[in-house]
LUMFISE-642258 format. One record per residue (C-alpha): x, y, z; residue number from 1. Coordinates in pm, 1 decimal, padded with zeros to 6 digits. Each point is the difference from the previous one (the first is absolute). Layout:
N
{X->X	Y->Y	Z->Z	pos->NUM}
...
This chain:
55
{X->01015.9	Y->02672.8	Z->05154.1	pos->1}
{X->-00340.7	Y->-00078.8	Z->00078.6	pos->2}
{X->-00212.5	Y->00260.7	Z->00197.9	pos->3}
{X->-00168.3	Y->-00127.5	Z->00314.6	pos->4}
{X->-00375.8	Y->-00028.3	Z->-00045.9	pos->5}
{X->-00115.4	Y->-00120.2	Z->00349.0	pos->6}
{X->-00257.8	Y->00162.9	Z->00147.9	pos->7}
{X->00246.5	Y->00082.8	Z->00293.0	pos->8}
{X->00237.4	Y->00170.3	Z->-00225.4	pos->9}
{X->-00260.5	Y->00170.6	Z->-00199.9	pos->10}
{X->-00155.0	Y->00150.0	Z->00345.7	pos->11}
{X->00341.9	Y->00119.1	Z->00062.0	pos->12}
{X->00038.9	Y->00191.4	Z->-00310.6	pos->13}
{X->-00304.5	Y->00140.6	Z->00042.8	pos->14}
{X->00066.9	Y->00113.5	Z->00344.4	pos->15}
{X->00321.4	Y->00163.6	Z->-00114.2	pos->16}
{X->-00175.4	Y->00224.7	Z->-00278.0	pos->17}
{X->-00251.3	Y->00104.3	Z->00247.1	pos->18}
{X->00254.1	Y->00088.8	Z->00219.0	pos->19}
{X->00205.7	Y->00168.6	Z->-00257.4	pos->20}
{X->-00289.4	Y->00198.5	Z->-00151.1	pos->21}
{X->-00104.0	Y->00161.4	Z->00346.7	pos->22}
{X->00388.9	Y->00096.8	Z->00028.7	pos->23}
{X->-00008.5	Y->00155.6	Z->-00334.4	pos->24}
{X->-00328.1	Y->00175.8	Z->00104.0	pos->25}
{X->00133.5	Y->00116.2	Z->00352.4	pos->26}
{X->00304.4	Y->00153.5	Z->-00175.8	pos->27}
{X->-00198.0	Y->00165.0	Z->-00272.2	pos->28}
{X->-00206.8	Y->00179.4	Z->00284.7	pos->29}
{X->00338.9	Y->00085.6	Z->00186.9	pos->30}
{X->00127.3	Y->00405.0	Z->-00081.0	pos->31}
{X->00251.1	Y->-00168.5	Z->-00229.1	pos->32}
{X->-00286.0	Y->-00139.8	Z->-00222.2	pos->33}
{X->-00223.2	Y->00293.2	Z->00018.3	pos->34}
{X->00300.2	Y->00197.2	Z->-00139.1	pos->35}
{X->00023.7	Y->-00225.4	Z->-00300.1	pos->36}
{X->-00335.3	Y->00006.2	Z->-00052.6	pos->37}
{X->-00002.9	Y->00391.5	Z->-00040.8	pos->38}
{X->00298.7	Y->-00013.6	Z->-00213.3	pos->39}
{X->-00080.6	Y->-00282.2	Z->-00240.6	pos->40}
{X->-00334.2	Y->00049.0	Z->-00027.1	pos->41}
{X->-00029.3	Y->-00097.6	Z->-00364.6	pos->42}
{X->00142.5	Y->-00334.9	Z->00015.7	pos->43}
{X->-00204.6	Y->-00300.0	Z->-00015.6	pos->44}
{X->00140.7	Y->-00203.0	Z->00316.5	pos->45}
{X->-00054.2	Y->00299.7	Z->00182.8	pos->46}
{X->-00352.5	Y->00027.2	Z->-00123.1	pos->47}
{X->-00075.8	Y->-00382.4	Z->00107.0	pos->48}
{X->00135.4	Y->00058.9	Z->00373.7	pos->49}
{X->-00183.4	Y->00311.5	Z->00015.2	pos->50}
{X->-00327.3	Y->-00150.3	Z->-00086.0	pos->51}
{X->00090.4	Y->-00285.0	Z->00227.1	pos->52}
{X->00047.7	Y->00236.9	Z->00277.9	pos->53}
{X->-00388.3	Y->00118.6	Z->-00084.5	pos->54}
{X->00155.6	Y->00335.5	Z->-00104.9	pos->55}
């Protein structure tokens, strides 16, 4: 299987993390995420999406 490495198909991967990453972001800010947030406090994903949040 050989992994497409045009610059076409690399913009489009790109585009989908971005995309992704401000979805993860928007849900983290969401009552949900500020919930896990409070309760998991010490673990170290949580930390990272805090501190990506700017809190």
């Amino acid at each position: 299987m050989k992994i497409d490495m045009s610059p076409a198909a690399i913009r489009q991967r790109l585009d989908q993390v971005r995309t992704l990453r401000r979805l993860c972001l928007s849900l983290a800010r969401s009552s949900a995420g500020l919930d896990v947030i409070k309760k998991h406090s010490a673990n170290n994903k949580v930390q990272r999406t805090s501190q990506a949040l700017g809190r």
